[in-house]
N, C-alpha and C positions, 0 to 999 in steps of 0.2 A: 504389360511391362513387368519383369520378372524383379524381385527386394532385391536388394542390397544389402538387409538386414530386418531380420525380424526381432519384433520382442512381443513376449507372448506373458499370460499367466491365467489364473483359474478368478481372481478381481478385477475384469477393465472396465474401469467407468467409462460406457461409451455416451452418444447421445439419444438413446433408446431405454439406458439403463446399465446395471450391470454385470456383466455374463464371461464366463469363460469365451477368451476371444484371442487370435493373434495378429499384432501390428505388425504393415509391408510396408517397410521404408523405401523410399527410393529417391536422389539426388533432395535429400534432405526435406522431405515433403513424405503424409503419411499417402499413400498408394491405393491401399483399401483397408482395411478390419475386416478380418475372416476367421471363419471356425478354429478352434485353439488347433487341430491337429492341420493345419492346412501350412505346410514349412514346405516349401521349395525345394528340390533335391541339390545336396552344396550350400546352401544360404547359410549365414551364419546366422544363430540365433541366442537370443537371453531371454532364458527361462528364468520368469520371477518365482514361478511357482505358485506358494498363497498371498504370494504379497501382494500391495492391491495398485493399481497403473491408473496413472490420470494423466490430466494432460498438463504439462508445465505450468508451473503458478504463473500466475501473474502479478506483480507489485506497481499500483500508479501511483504511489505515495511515497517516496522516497528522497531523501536528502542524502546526496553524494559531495559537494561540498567543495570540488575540485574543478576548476582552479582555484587560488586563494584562500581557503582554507582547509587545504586537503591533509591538514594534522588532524582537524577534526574527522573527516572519511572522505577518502579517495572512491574513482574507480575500480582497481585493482581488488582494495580492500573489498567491499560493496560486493563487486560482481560476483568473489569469489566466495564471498559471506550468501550471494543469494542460489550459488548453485548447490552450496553444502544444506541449503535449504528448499530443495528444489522450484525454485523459483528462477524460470526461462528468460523471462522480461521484465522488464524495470523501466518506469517510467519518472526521470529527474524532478526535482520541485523545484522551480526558478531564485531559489534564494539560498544564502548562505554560504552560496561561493562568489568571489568577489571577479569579474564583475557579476551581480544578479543576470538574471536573462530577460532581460528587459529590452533588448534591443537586438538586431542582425547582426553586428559586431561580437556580443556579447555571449550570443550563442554560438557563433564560430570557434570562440576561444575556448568554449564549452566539448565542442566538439573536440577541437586542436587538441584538447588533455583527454580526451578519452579515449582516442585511438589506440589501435593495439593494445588495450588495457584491458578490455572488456570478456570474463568469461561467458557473460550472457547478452542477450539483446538489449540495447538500450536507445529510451528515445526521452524526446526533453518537453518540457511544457513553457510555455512559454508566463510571462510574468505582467499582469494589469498595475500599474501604480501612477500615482497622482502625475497628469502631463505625460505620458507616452502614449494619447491613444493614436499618433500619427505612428507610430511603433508596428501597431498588432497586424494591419496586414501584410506590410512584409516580413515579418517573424512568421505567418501563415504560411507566406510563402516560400521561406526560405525554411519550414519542412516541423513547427512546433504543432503538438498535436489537439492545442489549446492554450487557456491562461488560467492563473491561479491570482486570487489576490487577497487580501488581509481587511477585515472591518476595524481591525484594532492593529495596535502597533507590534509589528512581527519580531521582534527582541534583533534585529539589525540593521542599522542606519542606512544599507544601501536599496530596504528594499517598504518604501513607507506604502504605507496604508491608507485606503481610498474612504470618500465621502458619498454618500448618495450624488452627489451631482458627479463626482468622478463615474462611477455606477453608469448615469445615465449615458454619459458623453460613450463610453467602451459598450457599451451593449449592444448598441444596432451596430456596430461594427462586426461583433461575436455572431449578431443574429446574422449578417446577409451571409459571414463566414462558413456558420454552421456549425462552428466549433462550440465547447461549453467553457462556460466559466466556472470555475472551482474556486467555492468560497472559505474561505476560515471564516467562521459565521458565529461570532461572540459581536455585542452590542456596544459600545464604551460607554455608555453613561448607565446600566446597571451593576458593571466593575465599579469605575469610581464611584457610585453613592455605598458598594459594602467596604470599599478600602475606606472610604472615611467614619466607618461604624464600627472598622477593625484599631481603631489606636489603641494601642497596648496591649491589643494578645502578645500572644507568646508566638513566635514566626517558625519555632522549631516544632511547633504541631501542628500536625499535617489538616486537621479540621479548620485552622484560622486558613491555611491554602485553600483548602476546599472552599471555603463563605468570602472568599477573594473573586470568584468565579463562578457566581448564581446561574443555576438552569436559567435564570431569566433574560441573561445576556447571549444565551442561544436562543433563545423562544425569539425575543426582539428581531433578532438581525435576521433569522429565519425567516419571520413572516416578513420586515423589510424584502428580502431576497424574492419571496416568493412573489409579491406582487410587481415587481421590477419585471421579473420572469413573465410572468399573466403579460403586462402590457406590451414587454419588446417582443414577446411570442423569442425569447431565448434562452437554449437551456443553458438550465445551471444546478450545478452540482455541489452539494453540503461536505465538506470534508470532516474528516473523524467527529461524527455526532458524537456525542457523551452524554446529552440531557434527556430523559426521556417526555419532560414537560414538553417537549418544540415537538413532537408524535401527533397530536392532534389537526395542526396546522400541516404536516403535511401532508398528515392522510387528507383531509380538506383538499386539498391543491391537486394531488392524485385523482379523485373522482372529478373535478375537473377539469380534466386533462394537462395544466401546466407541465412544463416539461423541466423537473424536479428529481432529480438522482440524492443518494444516497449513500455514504457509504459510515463503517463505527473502524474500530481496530482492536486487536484482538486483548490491550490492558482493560481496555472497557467492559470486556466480556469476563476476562480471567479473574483480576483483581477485584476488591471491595475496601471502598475509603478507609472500613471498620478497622482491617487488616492491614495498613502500613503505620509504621513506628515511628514516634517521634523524629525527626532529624533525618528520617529514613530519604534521602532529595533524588537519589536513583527513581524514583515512584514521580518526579515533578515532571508534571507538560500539565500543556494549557489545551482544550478546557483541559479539565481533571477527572481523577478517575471519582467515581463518585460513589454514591452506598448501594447494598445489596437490592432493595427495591428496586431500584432504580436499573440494575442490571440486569434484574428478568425481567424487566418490561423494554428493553434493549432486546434480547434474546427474541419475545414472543416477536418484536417488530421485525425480527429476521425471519422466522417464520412464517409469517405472514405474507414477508415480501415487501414491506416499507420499507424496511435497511433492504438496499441492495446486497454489496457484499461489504467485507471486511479487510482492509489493507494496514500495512506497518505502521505509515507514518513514522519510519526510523530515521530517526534523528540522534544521531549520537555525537559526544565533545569530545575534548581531552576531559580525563576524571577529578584534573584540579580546578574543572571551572564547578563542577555539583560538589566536591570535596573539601576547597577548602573555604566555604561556603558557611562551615561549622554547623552544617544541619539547619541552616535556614534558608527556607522555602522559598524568599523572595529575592533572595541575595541569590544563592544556586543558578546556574542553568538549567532551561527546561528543555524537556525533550528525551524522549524513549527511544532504546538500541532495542530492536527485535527482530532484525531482517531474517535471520538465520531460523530463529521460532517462531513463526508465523505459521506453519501449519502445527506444530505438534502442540503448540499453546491452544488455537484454534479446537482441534480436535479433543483434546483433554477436557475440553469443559462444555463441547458439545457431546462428545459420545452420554456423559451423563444426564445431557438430558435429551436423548433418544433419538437423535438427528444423527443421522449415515455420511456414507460417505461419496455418496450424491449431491447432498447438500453440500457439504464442503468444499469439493470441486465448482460447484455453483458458485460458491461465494469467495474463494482466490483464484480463481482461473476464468472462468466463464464470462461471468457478470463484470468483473474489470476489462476484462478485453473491448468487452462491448460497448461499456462509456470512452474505452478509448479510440473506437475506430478499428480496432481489431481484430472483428466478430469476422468467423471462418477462417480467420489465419494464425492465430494466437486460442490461446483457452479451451481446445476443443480435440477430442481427438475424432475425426471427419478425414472421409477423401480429401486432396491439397491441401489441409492444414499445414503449416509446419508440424515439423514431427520431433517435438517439445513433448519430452515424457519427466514424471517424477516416478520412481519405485518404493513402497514406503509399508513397514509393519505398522498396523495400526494397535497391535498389542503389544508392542515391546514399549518397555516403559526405560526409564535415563532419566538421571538428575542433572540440571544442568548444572556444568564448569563455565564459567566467565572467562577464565583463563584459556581454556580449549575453543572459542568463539572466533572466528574469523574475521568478524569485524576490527575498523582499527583500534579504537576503543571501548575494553572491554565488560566498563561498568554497564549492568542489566540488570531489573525489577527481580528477573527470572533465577538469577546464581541458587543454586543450590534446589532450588525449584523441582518435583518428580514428573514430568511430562510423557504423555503416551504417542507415538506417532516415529519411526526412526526412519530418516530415510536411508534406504537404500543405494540406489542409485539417479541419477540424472541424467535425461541426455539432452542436448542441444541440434535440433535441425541433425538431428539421426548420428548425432557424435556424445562420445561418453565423456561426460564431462566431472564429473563426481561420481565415485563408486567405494561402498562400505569407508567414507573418512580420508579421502583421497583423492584429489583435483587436480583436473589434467594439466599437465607440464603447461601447456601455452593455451592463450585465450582465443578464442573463436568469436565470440560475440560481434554480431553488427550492431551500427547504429542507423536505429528505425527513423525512418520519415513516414508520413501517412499515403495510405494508397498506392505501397510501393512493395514489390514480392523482390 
């Protein structure tokens, strides 16, 4: 079968390695990968040149927030924040838009707001909370590609947070499903015994946040998790680790065999507690970012292979819920905007410590596809993949603007920030959807179901 379009360069991360090579697109699917000089006579082609081609990120972490709170972030905003960051697919977090997606209905009207809105792929997760477990199979079936649920209370009334007996009641349901559960995996009774040893700090220092949120309320729920998981034989997945105390327990569960995913987010890796300023509440999410120890022992865990990969977790508000907050931690809204910097934050603080750009594609493309269900159709550039590319300098360096951000609101940790990584361009399913700063007039994006081309 002769391309449709090629795109070529002298960096493609393939899955062999990477080698000067040229992508054969055809009906929006990659065709083959072939020698750089191998161009069709007529084909149209995009020569990156040295720039380096991977395969479209992937994000399973994302709060889009629409319906019902789509002042906070829409699809429109989102998709078009995740193509200017090359990022193909996006997969929703069942809360925060009202209704939660907690139910068939729920997700329908999830869907009903997305349509036509979408510059990229997008698919939704469905929501575990207290009394819905008659819920989850037909949310399975009616197309979510799992659930997500809260140890603790998730900062909004529609979407409460489960008990171990909740736990047990949804797991053999997950297990015969096959699907994972995706945990926020903090403990509540090692929160509240440091809130109540916090009376009278000062709420505008970011240390009294940090000791609100002890590695120990992730060690807890972790290893809770992990032995839930051993019995129901169901995986389940750790959403943004931040502690590197809860590392032990999993590598533990790892050798044997429970089936225990992983993922951290890229403030974990970038930032250090040391380094955010009083009152600074841009910097707030739960867990926290936490100190420099702490996040080269994050770092080695990715290296190793214990963190899978690394996703946004973007959560972003309006600026008057962290603003007028007056710099206090507890009062603030929590929650980090990064959808749009997720590779070039990623990348900046890998490239110095020696990890390529193999790695990196491993760990936003690759490795998320694959706890999603995705694996050979998403995260890869392979024959029948989708043909989901990012173009990106990994030496060009940019400070970031907040104001210049796509997203709908534009407070971010990162403003002002020197980041190395620029993308180039984007395509979607073999369409150019972002090119040097620039998003294609109309959205393309489907909405994903599992085990469906």
């Amino acid at each position: 079968m002769s391309a449709e379009l090629v795109v070529r360069s002298e960096r493609v991360v393939t899955p062999s390695g990477v080698r000067r090579a040229s992508i054969h697109i055809r009906d929006g699917r990659i065709a083959a990968v072939e020698s750089w000089e191998s161009i069709p006579p007529g084909c149209p082609l995009h020569d990156a040149g040295r720039a380096v081609v991977m395969a479209g990120l992937v994000d399973t972490h994302v709060h889009i927030n629409e319906p019902g709170r789509t002042e906070w972030e829409g699809f429109q905003s989102a998709t078009r924040a995740a193509a200017a960051g090359g990022t193909t697919t996006l997969i929703d977090m069942p809360l925060n838009s009202v209704p939660a997606t907690t139910t068939v209905a729920a997700l329908e009207a999830k869907r009903s707001a997305a349509r036509g809105q979408c510059w990229v792929d997008v698919g939704f997760w469905g929501g575990v909370v207290p009394g819905n477990a008659n819920d989850l199979r037909p949310l399975r079936d009616a197309g979510v590609f799992g659930f997500k649920c809260f140890l603790v209370p998730s900062g909004v009334p529609e979407f409460g947070h489960v008990s171990e007996s909740d736990l047990r009641e949804a797991l053999p349901i997950l297990a015969s499903l096959g699907v994972p559960l995706l945990a926020h995996a903090e403990a509540p009774r090692p929160i509240d015994a440091a809130m109540r040893r916090l009376h009278g700090e000062d709420p505008r220092r970011y240390r009294t946040w940090l000791r609100s949120r002890p590695p120990q309320a992730e060690r807890d729920a972790i290893a809770l998790l992990v032995g839930l998981s051993r019995e129901f034989r169901a995986p389940i997945h750790i959403v943004h680790l931040s502690a590197a105390l809860a590392l032990p327990i999993l590598r533990r569960a790892r050798r044997e065999g429970v089936r225990i995913s992983v993922e951290t987010c890229p403030h974990y890796l970038y930032f250090r507690s040391g380094g955010v300023p009083a009152g600074a509440v841009q910097f707030k999410c739960a867990p926290p970012i936490r100190d420099s120890v702490n996040r080269y022992v994050l770092w080695r865990a990715l290296q190793k292979g214990l963190i899978d990969f690394i996703v946004s977790d973007h959560s972003p508000c309006p600026a008057h819920l962290k603003t007028g907050a007056d710099g206090d931690f507890f009062k603030a809204r929590g929650g980090i905007a990064s959808l749009e910097l997720r590779l070039p934050a990623v990348w900046t603080a890998a490239r110095t410590r020696g990890f390529g750009v193999e790695a990196v594609a491993r760990w936003l493309a690759e490795a998320p596809a694959r706890m999603a269900g995705l694996a050979g159709r998403k995260g890869t550039l392979e024959p029948g993949a989708d043909a989901d590319l990012v173009v990106w300098d990994p030496g060009q360096v940019f400070h970031v603007k907040q104001s210049g951000l796509h997203q709908k609101n534009k407070l971010t940790p990162y403003d002002g920030k020197p980041l190395a990584g620029v993308i180039q361009a984007t395509f979607l399913k073999g369409k150019l959807i972002f090119e040097r700063g620039r998003i294609a007039e109309n959205p393309c994006g489907s909405l994903l179901v599992p085990n469906a081309r």
